[in-house]
DOPA-289957 format. One line per 10 residues: number of its first residue (from 1); their letters; for each residue x negated, z, y of N, C-alpha, C. Coordinates in pm, whole numbers, plus 32768, in hexadecimal, padded with zeros to 4 digits. Layout:
<recs>
NUM) a) X:Z:Y:X:Z:Y:X:Z:Y ~ ...
</recs>
This chain:
<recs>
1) xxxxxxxxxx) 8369:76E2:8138:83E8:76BD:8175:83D4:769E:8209 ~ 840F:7648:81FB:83EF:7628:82B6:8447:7647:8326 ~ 849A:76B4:82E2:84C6:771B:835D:847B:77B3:835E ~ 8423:77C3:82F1:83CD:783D:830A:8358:7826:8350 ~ 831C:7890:839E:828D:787D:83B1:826B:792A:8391 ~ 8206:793B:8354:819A:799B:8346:8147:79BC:83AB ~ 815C:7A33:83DB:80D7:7A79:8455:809C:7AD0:8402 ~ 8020:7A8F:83B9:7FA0:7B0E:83B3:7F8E:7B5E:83EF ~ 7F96:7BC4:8402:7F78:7C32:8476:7EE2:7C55:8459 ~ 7E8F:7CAA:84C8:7E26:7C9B:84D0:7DD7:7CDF:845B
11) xxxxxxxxxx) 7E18:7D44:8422:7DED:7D8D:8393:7E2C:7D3C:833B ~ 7E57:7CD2:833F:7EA9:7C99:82AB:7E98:7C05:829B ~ 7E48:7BEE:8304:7DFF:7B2C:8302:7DF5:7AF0:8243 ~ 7DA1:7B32:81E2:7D8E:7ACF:819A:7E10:7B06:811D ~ 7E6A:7B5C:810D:7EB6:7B74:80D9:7F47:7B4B:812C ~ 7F48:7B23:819D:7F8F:7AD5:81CA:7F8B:7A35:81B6 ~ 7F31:79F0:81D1:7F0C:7985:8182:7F20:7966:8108 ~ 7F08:79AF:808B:7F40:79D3:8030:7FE5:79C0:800F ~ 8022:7A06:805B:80A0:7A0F:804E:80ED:797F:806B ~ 80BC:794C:8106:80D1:78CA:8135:80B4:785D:80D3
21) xxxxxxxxxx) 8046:7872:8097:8024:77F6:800C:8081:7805:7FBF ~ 80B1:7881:7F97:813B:7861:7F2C:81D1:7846:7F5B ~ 81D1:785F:7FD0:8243:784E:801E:8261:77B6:8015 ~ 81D0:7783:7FFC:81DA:76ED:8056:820B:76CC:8111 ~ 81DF:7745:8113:8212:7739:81D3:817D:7755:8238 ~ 81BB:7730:82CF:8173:7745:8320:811B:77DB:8342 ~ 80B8:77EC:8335:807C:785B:8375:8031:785D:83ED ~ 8038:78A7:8438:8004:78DD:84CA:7FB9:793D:84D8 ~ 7F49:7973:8505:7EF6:79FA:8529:7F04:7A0C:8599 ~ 7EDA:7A98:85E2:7EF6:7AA7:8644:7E20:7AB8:86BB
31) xxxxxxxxxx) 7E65:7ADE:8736:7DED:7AFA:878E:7DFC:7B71:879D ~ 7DA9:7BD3:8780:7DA0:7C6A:8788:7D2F:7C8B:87D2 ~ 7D1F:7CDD:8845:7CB4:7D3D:8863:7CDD:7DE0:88AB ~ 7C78:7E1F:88E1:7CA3:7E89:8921:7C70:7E91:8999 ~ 7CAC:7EB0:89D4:7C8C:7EC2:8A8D:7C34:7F16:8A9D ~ 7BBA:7F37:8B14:7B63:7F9E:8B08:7BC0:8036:8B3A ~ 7C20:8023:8B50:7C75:80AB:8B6A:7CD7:80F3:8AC0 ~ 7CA9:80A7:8A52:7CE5:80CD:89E5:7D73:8068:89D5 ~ 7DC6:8032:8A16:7E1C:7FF5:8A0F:7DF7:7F48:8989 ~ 7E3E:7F60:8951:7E52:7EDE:88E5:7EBC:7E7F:8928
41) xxxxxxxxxx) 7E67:7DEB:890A:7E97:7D77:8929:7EED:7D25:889C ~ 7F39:7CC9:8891:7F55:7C97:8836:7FB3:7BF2:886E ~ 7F89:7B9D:8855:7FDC:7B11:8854:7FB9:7ABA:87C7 ~ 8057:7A96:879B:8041:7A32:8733:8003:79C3:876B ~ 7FCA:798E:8715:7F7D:7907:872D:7FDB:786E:8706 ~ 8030:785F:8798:806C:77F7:8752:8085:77A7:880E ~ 8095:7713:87F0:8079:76C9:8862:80FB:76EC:88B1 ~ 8187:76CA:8899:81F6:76E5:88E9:822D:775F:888E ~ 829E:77A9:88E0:82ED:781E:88CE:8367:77D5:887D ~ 839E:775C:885F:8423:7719:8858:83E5:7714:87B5
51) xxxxxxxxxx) 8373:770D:877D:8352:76FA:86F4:8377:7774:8698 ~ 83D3:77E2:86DA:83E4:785E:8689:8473:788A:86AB ~ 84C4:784D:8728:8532:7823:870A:8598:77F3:86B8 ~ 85C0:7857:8666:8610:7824:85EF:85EE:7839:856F ~ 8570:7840:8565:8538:7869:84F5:8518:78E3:8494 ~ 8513:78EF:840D:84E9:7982:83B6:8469:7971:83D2 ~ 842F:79FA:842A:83C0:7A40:843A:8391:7A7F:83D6 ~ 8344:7A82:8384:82F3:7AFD:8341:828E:7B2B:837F ~ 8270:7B8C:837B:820D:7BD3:83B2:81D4:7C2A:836D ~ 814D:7C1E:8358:80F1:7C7E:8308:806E:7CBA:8339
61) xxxxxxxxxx) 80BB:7D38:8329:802C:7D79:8383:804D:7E1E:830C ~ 7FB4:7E19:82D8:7F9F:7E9B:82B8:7F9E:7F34:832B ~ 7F6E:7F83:8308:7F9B:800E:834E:7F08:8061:8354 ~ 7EA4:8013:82E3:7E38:808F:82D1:7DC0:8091:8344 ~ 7D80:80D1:834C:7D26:80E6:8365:7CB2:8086:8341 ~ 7C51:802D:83AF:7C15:7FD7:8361:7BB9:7FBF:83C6 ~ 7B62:7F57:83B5:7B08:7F20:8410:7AFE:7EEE:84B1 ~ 7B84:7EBB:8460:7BD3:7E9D:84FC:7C27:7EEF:8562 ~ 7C26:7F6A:853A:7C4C:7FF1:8588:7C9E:805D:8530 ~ 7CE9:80A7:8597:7D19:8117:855C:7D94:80EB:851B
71) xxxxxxxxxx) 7DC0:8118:84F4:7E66:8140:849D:7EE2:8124:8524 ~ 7E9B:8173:858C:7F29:8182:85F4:7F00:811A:863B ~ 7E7C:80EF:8680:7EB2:8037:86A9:7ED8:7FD9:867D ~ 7ECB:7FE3:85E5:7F35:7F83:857C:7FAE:7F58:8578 ~ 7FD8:8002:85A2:8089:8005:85A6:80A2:7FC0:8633 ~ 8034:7FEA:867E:807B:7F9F:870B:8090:7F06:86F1 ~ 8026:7EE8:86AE:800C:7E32:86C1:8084:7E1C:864B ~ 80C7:7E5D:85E2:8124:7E53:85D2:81A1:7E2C:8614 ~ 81BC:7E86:8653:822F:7EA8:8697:821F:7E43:871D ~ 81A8:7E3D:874D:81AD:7DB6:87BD:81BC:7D2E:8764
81) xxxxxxxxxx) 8182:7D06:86C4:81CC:7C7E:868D:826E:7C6E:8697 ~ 8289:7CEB:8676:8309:7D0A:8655:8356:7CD2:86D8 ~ 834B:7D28:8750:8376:7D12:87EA:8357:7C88:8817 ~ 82F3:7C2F:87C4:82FC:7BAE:883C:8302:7B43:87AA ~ 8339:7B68:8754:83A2:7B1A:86E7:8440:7B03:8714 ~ 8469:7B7F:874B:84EF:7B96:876A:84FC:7B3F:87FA ~ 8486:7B87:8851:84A5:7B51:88C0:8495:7AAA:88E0 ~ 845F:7A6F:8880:844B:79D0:883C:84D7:79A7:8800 ~ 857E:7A04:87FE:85AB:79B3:87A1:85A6:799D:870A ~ 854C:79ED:86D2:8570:79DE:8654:85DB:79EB:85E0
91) xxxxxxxxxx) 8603:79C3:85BC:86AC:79E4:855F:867C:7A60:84F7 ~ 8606:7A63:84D6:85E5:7AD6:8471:856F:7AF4:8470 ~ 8560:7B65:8493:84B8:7BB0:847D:84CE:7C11:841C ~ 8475:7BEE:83DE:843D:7C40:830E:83B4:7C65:8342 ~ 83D6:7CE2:834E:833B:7D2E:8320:82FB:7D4E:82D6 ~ 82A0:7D50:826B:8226:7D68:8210:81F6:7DC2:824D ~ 8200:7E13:822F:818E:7EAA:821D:814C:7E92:819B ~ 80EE:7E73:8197:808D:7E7B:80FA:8092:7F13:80F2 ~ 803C:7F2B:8117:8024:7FEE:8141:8054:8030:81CF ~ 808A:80A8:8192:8106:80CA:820D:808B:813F:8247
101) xxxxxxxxxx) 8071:8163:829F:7FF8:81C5:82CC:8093:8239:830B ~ 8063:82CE:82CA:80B8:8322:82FC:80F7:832D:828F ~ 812D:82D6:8210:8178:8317:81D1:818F:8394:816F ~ 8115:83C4:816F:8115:8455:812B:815C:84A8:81B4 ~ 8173:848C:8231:8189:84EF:8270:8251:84D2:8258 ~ 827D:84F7:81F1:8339:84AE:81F2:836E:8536:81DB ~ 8313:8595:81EE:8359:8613:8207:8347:86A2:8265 ~ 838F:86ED:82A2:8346:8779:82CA:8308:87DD:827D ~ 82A4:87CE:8254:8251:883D:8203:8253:88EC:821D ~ 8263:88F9:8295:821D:8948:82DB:8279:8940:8398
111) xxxxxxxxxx) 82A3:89AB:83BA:82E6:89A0:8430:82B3:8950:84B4 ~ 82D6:8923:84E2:82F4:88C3:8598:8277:8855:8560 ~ 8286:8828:84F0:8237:8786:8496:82B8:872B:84DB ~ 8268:86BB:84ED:82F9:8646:8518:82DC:85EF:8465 ~ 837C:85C7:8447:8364:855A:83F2:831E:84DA:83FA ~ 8297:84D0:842F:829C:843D:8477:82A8:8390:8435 ~ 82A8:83B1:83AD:82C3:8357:8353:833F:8328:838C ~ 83BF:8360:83A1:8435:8311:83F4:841D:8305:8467 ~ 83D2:8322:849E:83AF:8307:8552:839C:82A4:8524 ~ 8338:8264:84D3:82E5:81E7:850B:8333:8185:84BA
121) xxxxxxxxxx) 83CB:8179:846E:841F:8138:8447:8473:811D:8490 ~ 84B7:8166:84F1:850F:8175:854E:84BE:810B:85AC ~ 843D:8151:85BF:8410:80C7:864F:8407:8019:862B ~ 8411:7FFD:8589:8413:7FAD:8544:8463:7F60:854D ~ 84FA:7FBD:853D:856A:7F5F:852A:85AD:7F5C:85E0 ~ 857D:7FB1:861D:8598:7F91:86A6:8564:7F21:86F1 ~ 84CE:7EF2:86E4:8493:7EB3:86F3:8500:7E39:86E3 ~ 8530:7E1C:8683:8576:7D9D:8652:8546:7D77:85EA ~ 8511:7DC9:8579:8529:7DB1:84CD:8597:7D6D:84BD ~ 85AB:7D33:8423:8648:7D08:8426:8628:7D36:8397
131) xxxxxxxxxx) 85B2:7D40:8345:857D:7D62:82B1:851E:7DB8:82D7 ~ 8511:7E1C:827F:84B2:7E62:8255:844E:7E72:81AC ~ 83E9:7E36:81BD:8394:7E3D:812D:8323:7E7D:8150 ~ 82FD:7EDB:80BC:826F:7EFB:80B0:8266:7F0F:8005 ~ 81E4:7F52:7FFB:8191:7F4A:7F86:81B7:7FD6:7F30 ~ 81ED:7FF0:7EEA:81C8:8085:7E73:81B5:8109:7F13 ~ 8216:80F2:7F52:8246:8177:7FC3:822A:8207:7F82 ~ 81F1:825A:7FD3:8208:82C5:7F90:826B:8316:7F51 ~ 82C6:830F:8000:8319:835E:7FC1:839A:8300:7FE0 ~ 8404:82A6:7F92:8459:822D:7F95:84D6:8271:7FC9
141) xxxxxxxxxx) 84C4:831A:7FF1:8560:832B:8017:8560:8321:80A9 ~ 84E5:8327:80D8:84DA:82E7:8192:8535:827B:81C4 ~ 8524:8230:8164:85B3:81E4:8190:8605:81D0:819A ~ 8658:824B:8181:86EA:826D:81BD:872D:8279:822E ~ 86AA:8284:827A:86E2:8291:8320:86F1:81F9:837D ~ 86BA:81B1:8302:86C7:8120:833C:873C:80B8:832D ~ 8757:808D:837E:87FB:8034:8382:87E4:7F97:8359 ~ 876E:7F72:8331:871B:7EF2:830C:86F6:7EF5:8270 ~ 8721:7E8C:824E:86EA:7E81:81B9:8641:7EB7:81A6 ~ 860E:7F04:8138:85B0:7F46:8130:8580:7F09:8090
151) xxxxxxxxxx) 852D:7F09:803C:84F2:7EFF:7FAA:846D:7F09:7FC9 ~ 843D:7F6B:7F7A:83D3:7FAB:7F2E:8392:7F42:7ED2 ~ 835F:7EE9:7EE3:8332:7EA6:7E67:82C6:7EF3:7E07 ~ 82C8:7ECF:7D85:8283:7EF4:7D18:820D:7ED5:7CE3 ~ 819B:7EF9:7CED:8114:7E9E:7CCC:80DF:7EDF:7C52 ~ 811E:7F05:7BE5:8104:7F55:7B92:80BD:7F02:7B23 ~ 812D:7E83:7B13:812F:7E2F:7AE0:80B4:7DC5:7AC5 ~ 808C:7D94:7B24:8001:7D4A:7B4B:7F95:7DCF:7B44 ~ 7F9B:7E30:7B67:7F3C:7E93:7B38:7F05:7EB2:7AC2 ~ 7FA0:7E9F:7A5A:7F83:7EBC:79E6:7F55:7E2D:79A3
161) xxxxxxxxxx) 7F73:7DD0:79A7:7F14:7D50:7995:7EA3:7D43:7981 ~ 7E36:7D76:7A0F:7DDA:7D82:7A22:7D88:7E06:79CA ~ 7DB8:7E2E:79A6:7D6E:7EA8:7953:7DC0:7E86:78CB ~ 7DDA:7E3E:78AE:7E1B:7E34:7820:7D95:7DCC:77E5 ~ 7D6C:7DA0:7859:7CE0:7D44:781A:7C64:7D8C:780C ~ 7C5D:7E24:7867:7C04:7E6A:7845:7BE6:7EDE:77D5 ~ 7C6B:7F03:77A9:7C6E:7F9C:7775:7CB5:7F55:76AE ~ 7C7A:7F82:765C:7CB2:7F61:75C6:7D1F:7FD1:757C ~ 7CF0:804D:75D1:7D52:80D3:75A8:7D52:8123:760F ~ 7DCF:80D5:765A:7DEB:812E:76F6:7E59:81B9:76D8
171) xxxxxxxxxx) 7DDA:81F7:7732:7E5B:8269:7754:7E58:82A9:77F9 ~ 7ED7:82AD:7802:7EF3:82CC:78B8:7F18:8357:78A7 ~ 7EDC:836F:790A:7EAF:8408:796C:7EEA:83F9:79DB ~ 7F6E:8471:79C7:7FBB:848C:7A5E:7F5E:851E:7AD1 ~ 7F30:84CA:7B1F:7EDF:8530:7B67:7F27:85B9:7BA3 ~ 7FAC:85AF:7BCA:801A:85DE:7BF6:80A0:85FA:7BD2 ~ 80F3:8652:7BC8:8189:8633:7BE4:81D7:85F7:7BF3 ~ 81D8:85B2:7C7B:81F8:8592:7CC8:81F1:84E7:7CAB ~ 816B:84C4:7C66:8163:844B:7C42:817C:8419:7BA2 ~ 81AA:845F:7B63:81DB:8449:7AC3:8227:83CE:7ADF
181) xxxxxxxxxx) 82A6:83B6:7AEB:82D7:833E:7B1E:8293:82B8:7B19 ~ 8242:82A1:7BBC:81E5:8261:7B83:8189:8247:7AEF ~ 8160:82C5:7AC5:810E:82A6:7A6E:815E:825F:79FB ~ 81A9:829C:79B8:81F1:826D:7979:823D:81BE:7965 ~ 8227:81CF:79EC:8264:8134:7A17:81F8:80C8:79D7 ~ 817D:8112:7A0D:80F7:8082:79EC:80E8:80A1:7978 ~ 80D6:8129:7926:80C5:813D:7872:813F:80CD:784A ~ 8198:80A7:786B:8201:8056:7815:81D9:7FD3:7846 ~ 81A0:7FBB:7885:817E:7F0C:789D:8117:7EF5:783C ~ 80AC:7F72:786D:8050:7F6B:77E6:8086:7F79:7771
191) xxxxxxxxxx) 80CA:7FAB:770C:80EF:7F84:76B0:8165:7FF2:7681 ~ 81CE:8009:7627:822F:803A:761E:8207:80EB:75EA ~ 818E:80A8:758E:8152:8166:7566:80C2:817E:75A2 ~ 80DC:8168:7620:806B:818B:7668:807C:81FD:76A1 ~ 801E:8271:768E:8062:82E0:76B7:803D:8356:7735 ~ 806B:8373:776F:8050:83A4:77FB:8057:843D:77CF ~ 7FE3:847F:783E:7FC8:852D:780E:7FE1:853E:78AD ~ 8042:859F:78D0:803A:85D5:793F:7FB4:866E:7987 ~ 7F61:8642:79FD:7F3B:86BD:7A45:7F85:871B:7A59 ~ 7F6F:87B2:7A5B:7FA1:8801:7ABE:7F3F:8806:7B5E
201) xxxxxxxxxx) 7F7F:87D9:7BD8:7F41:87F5:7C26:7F6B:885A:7C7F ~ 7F1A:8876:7CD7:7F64:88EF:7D43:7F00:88CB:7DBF ~ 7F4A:88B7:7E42:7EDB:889B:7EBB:7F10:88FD:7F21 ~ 7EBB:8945:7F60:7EFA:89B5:7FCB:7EED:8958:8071 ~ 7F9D:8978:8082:7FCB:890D:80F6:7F76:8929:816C ~ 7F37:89B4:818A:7EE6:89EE:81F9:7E3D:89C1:8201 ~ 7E0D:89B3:8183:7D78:898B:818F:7D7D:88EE:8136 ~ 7DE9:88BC:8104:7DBE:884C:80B6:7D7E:884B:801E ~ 7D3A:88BD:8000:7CEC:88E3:7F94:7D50:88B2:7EFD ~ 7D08:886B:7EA1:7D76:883F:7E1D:7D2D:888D:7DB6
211) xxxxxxxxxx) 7D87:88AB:7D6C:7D47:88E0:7CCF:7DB3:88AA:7C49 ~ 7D4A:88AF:7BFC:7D80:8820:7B9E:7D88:885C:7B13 ~ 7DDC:8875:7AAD:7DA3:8840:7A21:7DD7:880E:79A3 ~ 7DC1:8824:7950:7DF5:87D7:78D6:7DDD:87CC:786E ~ 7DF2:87B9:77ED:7DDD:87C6:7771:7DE0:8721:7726 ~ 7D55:870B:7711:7D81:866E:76E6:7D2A:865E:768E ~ 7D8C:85F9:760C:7D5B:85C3:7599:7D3B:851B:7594 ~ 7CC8:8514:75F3:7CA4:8487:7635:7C04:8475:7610 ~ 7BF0:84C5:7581:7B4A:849D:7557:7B4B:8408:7534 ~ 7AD8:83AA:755F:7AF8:8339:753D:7B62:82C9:756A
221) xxxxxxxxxx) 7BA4:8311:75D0:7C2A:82A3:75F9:7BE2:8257:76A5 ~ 7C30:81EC:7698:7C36:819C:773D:7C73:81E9:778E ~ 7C44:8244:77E7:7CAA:828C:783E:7CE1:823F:78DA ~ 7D5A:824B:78FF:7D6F:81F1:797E:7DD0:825B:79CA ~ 7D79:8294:7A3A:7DC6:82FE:7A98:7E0E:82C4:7B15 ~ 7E65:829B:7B2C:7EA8:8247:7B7B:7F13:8299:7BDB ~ 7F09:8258:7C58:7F22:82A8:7CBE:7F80:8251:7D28 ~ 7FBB:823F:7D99:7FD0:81F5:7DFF:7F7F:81F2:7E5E ~ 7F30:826C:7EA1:7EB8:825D:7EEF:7E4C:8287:7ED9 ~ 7DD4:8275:7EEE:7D51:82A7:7EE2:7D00:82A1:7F62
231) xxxxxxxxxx) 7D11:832D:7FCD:7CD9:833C:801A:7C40:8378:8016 ~ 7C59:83E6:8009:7BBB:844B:8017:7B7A:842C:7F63 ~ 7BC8:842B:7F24:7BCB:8419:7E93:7BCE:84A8:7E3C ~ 7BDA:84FA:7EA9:7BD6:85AC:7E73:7C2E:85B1:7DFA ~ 7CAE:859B:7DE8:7CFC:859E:7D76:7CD9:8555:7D0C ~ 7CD2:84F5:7D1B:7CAE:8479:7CC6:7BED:84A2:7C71 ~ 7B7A:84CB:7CF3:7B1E:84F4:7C8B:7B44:8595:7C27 ~ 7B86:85E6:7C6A:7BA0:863C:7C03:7BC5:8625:7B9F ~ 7C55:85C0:7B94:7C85:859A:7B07:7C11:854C:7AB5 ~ 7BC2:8505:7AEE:7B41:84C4:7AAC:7AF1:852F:7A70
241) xxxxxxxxxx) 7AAE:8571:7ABB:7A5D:85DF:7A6C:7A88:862A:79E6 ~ 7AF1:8651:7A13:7B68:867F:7995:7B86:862B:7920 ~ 7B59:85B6:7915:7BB2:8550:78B1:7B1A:851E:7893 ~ 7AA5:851F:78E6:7A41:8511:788E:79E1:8585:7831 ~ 7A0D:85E5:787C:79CF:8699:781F:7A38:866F:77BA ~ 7AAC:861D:779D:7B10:8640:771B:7AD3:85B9:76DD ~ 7A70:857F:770A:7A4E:8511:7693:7A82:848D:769F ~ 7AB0:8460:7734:7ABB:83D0:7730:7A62:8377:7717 ~ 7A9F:830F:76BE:7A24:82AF:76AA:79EF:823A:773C ~ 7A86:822A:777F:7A81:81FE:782A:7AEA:8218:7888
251) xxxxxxxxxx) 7AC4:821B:78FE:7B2D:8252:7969:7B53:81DF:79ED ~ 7BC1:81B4:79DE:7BD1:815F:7A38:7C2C:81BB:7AA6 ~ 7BDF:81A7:7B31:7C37:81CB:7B9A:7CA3:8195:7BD0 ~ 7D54:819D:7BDE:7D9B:80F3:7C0B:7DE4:813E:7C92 ~ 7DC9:810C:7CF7:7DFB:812E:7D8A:7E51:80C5:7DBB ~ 7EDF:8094:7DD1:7F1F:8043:7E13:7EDF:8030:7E8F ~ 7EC9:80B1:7EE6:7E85:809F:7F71:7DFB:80E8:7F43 ~ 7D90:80AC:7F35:7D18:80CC:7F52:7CE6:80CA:7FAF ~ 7CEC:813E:8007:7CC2:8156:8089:7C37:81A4:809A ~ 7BED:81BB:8007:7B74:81F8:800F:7B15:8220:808C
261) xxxxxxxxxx) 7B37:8265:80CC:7B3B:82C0:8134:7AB2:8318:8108 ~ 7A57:82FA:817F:79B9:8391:8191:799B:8369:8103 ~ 7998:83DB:808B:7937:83E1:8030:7984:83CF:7FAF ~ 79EB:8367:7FA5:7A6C:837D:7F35:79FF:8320:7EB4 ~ 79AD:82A5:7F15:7980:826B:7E98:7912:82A2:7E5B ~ 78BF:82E6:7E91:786D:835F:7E58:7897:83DA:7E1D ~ 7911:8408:7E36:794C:8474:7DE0:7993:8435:7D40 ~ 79B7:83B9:7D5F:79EC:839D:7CF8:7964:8362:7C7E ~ 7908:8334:7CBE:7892:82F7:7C56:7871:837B:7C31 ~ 7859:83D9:7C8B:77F2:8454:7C56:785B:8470:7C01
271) xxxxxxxxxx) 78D1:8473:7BE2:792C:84C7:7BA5:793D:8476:7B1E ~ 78DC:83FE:7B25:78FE:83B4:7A80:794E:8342:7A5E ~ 79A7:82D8:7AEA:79F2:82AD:7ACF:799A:821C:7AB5 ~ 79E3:81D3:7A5C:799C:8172:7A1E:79BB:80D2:7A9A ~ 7A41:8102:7AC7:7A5C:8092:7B3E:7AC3:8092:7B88 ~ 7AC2:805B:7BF5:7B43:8099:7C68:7B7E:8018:7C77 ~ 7BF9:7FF2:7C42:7C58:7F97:7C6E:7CD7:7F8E:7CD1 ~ 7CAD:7F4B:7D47:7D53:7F74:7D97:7D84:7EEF:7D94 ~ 7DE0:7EE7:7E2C:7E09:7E57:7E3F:7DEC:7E1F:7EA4 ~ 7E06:7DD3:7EF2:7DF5:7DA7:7F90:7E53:7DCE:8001
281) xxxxxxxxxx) 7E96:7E41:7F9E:7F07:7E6B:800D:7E86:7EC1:806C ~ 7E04:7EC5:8060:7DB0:7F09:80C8:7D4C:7E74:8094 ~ 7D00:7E80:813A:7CC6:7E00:810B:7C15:7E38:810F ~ 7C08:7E4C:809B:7B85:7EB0:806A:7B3D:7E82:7FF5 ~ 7AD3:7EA2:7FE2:7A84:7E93:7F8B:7AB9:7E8A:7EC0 ~ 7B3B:7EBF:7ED4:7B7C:7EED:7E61:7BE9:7E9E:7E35 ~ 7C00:7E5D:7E76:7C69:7DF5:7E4D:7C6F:7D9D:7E00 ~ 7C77:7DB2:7D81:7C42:7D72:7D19:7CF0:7D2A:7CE1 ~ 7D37:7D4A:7D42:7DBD:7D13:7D03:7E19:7CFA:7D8B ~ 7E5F:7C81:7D7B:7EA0:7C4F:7DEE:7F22:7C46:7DF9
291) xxxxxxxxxx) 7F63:7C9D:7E59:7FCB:7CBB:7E4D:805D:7C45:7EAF ~ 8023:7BD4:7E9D:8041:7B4A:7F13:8084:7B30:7EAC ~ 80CA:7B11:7E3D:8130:7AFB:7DE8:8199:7B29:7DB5 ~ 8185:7BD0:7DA9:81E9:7C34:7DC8:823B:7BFF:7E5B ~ 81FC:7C38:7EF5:823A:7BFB:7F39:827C:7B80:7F92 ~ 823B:7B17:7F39:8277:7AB6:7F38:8305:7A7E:7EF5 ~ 8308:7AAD:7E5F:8372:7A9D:7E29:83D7:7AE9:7E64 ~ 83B6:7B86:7E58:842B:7BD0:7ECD:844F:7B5C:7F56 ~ 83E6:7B41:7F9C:8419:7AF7:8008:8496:7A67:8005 ~ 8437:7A27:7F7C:8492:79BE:7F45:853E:79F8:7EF6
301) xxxx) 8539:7A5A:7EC7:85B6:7AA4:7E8A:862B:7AB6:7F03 ~ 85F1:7ACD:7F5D:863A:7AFD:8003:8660:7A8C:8052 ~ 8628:7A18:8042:8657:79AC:8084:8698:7938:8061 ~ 8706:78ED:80C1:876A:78B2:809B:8740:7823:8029
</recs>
């Protein structure tokens, strides 16, 4: 459309591109560095200021942790697209969060914890958001404190696609509680009697430590343990070990955010898993599925 333009942000260049190819619209990257005093720089890359005047901004910038720095200079170079979109005049800035960094923190666990999952929403829509999007959120009730349209998009769907070409007799493994929901969600894309076994887990909020177990009749079956993130991979290889001592014939790992973090891809091989599938909502080695069509159509659904 040739009143949108697309800003790749500096973690979200080729899944921004992506998005812009289905848009059929303009895309832009930006100039990023850091000052030798720690301070982050950020300017879109575009010849005059009057070319963003008037126009739907999207903006896509992931949250994780990556090559290109930490998690919290992300949010800044965020929040500075955000600030010199607005201050350009734009009629609408849409943010893309692929991966939201912080969102396990959407609650007080434990006394004088800040929520910071709404901190860093609040600086979002202050900034001059006018939309808010991201990927399979942890926790989707964070966005109540926001006065801006918000959606959670769903990548369950294209997940289950992609392993519907690998597995002949799938069965899904809820690692958690907390994540049944999910699971359930991708067992029904995969097929109507596909059937999901819930973990009991338990993690102590003071040392982090998880303990896991379960009773499963998975001799011979495709097992697929599916999750929204995969950091350290601590949860995720336990449920592996467990589901291959019960006789899986294979174990697919599925992480929305594969953030494989220190020793997650070595805990998870030593632990038996046959293969780790995420998406490009982290832009990593694992992205075996592209999540630029999900938020594109959302984008296209939202506009006039």
């Amino acid at each position: 459309m040739d009143n949108q333009i697309v800003i790749a942000g500096p973690t979200s260049q080729r899944l921004g591109l992506k998005v812009a190819n289905l848009l059929h619209t303009r895309v832009v990257t930006t100039e990023n560095k850091v000052f030798p005093d720690g301070e982050g720089y950020l300017r879109i890359d575009i010849e005059e200021e009057a070319e963003f005047e008037g126009k739907d901004i999207i903006i896509i910038q992931s949250l994780g942790a990556n090559s290109t720095g930490d998690q919290n200079l992300h949010i800044m170079e965020l929040i500075m697209m955000i600030g010199a979109a607005k201050r350009m005049k734009a009629s609408k800035i849409r943010v893309v969060v692929p991966y939201f960094a912080y969102s396990r923190q959407d609650k007080a666990f434990r006394p004088g914890e800040c929520i910071f999952a709404e901190e860093i929403l609040k600086w979002i829509e202050i900034a001059g958001a006018t939309e808010f999007y991201t990927i399979d959120v942890h926790a989707e009730k964070i966005f109540e404190i926001l006065k801006i349209p918000a959606y959670n998009l769903d990548p369950m769907e294209i997940l289950a696609k992609e392993l519907a070409k690998k597995c002949e007799d799938p069965i899904v493994i809820c690692p958690d509680k907390g994540a049944y929901e999910r699971s359930r969600k991708f067992a029904g894309y995969l097929g109507k009697n596909v059937q999901v076994i819930q973990f009991i887990k338990k993690r102590d909020v003071k040392t982090g430590k998880i303990t896991m177990e379960g009773d499963l009749p998975i001799q011979g079956k495709d097992v697929i343990i599916a999750d929204d993130i995969i950091a350290s991979g601590g949860t995720m290889a336990k449920a592996i070990k467990i589901v291959k001592t019960a006789g899986a014939k294979s174990i697919y790992s599925v992480g929305t955010h594969p953030l494989m973090l220190k020793n997650a891809v070595f805990n998870l091989m030593k632990a038996g898993v046959t293969d780790i599938i995420g998406t490009d909502t982290i832009d990593s080695a694992f992205m075996q599925v592209s999540i630029a069509e999900v938020i594109s159509k959302a984008i296209h659904s939202k506009s006039p």
